[in-house]
DRENPA-3360 file (N, C-alpha, C; in nm, 2 decimals, always signed):
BEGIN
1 = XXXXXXXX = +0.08/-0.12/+0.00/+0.00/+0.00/+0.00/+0.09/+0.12/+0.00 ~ +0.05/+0.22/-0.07/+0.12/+0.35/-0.12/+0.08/+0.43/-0.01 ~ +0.21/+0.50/+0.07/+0.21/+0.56/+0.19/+0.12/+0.67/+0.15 ~ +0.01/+0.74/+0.22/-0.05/+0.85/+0.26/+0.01/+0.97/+0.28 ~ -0.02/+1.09/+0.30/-0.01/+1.22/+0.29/-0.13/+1.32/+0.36 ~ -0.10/+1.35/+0.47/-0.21/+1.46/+0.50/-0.13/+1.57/+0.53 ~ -0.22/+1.64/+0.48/-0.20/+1.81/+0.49/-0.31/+1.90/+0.55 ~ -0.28/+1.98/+0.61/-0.34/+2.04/+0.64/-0.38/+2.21/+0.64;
9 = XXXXXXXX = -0.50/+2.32/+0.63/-0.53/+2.41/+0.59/-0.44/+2.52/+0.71 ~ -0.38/+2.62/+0.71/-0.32/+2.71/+0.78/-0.46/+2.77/+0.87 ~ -0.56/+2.75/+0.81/-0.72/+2.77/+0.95/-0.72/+2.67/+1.02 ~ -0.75/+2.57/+0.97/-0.72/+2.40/+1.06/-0.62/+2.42/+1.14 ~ -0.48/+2.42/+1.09/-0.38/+2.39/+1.20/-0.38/+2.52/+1.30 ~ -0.44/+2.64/+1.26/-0.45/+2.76/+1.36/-0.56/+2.69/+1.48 ~ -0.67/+2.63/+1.46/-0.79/+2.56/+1.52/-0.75/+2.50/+1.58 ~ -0.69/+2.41/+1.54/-0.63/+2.26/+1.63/-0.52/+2.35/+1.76;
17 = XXXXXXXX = -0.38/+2.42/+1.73/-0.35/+2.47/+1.81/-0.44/+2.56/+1.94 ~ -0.55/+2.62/+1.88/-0.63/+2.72/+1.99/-0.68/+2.61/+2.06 ~ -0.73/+2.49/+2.00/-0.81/+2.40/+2.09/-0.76/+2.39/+2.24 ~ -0.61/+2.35/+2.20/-0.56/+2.32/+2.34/-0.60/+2.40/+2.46 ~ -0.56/+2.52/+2.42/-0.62/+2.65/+2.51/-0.72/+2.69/+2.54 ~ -0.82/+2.66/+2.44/-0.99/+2.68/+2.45/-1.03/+2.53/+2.55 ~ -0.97/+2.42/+2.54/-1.02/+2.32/+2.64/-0.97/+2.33/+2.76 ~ -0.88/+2.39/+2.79/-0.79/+2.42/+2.93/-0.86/+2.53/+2.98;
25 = XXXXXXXX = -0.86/+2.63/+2.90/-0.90/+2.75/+2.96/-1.10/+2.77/+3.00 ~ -1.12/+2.66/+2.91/-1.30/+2.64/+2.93/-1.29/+2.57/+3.07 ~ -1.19/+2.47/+3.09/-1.20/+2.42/+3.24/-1.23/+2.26/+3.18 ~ -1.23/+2.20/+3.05/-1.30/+2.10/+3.00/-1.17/+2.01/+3.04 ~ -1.02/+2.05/+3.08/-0.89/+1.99/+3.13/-0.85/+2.05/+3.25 ~ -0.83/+2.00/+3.39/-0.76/+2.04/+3.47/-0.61/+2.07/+3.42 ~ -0.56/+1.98/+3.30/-0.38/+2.04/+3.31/-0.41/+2.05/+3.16 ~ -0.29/+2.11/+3.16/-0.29/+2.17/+3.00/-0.27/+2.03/+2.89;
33 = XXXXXXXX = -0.16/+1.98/+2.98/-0.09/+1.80/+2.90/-0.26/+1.75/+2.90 ~ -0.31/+1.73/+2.98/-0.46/+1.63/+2.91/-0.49/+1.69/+2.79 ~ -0.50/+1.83/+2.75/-0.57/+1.86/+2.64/-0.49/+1.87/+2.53 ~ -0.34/+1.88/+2.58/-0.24/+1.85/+2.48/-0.28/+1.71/+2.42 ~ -0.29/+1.60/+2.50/-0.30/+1.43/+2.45/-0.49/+1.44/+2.39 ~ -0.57/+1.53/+2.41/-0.68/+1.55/+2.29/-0.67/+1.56/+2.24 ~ -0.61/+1.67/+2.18/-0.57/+1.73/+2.04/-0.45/+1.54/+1.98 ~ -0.43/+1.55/+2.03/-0.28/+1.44/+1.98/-0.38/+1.36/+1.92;
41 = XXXXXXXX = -0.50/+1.28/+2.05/-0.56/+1.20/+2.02/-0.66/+1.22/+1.84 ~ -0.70/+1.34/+1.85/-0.78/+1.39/+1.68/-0.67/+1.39/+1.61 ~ -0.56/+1.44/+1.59/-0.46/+1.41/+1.48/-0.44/+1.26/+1.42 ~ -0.43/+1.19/+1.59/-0.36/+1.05/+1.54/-0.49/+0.99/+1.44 ~ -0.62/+1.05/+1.48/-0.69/+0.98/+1.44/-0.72/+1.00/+1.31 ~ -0.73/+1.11/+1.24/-0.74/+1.16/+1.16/-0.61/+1.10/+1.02 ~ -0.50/+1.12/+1.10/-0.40/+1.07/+1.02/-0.42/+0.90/+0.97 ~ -0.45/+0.84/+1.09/-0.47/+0.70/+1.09/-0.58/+0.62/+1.03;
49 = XXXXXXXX = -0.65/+0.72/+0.98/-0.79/+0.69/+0.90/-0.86/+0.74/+0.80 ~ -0.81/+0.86/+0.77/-0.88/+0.94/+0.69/-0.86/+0.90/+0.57 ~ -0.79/+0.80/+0.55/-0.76/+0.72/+0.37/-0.81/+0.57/+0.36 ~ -0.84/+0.52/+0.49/-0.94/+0.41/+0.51/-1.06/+0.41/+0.57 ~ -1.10/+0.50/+0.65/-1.27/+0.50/+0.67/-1.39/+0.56/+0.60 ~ -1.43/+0.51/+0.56/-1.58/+0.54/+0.47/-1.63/+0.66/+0.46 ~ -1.53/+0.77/+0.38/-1.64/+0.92/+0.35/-1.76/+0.96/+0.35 ~ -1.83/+1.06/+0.40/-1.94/+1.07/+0.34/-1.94/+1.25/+0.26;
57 = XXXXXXXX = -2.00/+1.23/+0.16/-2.02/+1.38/+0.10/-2.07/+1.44/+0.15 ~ -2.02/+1.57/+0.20/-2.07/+1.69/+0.23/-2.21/+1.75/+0.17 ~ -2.27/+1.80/+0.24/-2.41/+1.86/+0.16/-2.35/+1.98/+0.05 ~ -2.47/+1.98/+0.01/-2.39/+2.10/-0.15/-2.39/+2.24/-0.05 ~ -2.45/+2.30/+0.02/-2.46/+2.37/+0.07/-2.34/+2.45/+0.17 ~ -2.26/+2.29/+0.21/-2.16/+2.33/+0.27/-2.01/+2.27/+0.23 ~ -2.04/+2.24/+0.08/-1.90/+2.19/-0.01/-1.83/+2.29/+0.04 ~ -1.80/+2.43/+0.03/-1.66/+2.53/+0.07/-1.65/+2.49/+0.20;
65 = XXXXXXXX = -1.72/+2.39/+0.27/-1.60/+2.31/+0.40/-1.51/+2.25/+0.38 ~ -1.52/+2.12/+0.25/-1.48/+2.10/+0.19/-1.56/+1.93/+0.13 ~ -1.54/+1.87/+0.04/-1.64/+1.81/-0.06/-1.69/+1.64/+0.01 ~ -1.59/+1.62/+0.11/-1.59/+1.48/+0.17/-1.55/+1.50/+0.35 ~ -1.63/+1.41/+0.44/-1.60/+1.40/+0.61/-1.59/+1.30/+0.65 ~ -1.55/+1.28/+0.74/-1.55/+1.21/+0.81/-1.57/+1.19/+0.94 ~ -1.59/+1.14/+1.04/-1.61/+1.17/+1.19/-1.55/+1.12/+1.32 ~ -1.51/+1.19/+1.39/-1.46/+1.10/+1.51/-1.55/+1.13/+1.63;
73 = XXXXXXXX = -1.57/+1.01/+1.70/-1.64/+1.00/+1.86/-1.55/+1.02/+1.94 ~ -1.50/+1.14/+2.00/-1.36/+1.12/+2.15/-1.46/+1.13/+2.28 ~ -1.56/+1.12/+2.26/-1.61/+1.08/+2.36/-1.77/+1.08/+2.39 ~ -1.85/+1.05/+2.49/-1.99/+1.02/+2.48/-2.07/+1.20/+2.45 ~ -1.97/+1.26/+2.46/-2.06/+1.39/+2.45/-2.04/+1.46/+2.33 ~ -1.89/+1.44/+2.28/-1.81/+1.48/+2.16/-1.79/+1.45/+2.03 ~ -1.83/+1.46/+1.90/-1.79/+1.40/+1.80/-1.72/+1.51/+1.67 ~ -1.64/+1.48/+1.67/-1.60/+1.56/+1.56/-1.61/+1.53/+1.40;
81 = XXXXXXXX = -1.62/+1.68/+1.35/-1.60/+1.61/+1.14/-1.48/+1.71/+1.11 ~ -1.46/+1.60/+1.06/-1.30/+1.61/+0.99/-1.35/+1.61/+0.84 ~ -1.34/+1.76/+0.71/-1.39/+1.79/+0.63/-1.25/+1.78/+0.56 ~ -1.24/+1.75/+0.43/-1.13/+1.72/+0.35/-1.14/+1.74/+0.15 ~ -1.04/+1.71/+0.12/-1.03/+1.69/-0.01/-0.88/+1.59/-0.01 ~ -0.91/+1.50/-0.17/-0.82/+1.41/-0.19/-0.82/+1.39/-0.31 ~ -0.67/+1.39/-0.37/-0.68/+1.33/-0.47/-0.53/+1.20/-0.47 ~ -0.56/+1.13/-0.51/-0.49/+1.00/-0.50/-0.47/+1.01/-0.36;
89 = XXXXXXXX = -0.34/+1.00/-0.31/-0.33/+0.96/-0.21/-0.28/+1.07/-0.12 ~ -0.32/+1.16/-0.10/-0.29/+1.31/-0.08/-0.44/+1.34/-0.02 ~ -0.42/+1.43/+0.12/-0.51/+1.46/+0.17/-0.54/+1.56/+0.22 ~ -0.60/+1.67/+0.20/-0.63/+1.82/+0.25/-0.72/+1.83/+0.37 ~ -0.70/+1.84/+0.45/-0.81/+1.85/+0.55/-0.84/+2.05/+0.55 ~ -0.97/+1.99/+0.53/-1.01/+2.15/+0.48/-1.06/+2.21/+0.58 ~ -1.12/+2.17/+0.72/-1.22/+2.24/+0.81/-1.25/+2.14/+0.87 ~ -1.29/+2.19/+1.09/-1.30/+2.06/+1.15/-1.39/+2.12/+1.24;
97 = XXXXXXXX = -1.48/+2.03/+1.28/-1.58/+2.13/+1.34/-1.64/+1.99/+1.45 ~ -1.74/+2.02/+1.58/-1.79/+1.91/+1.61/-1.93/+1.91/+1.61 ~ -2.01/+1.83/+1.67/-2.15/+1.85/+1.70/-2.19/+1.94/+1.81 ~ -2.15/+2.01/+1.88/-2.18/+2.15/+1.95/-2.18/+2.25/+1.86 ~ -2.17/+2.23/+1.68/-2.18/+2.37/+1.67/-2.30/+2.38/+1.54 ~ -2.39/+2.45/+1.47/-2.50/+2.49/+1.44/-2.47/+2.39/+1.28 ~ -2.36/+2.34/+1.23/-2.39/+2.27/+1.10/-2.39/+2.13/+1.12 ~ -2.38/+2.10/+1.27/-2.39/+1.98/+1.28/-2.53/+1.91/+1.24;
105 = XXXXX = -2.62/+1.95/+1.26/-2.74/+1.90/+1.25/-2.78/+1.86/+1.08 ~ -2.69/+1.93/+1.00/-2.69/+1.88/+0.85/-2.59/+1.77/+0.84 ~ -2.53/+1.72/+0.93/-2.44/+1.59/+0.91/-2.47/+1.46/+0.93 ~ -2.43/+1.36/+0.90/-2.47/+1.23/+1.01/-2.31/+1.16/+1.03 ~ -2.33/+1.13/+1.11/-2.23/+1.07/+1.20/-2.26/+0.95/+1.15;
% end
């Protein structure tokens, strides 16, 4: 199997860094290292699947997220989408959002 490639959007990787902070500083982590190993934990996952688990297309409405998602469960309250573009084996992750926020309700998990 031909190694993978993810890449990521200079918004994304701004996002993913605030997270740490926005979960520490919401109180959602007593130490900053737990929310460090959150964030670690969505990367790994994202890296580790996003060219083997089952896409689903974006609604037309919200293609400028980008055209295909995916989702991860980190926990009973949390699920995140991981929005992308691909061509061969090259991966753009275009936008990441979870189900706390208002376009969740056009997705399925």
């Amino acid at each position: 199997m031909e190694k993978i490639k993810v890449f990521y959007k200079s918004d994304v990787e701004f996002f993913i860094n605030e997270l740490i902070y926005i979960l520490y500083k919401e109180d959602y982590f007593i130490y900053l290292e737990n929310a460090i190993d959150y964030k670690d934990k969505l990367i790994d996952f994202i890296e580790q699947n996003i060219a083997t688990l089952p896409s689903k297309l974006t609604p037309l409405f919200l293609n400028h997220l980008g055209s295909k998602y995916i989702f991860y469960k980190s926990n009973s309250r949390t699920t995140w989408y991981i929005f992308f573009e691909n061509q061969e084996n090259q991966y753009l992750v275009t936008f990441i959002s979870n189900n706390h926020t208002e376009i969740a309700k056009f997705l399925n998990p």
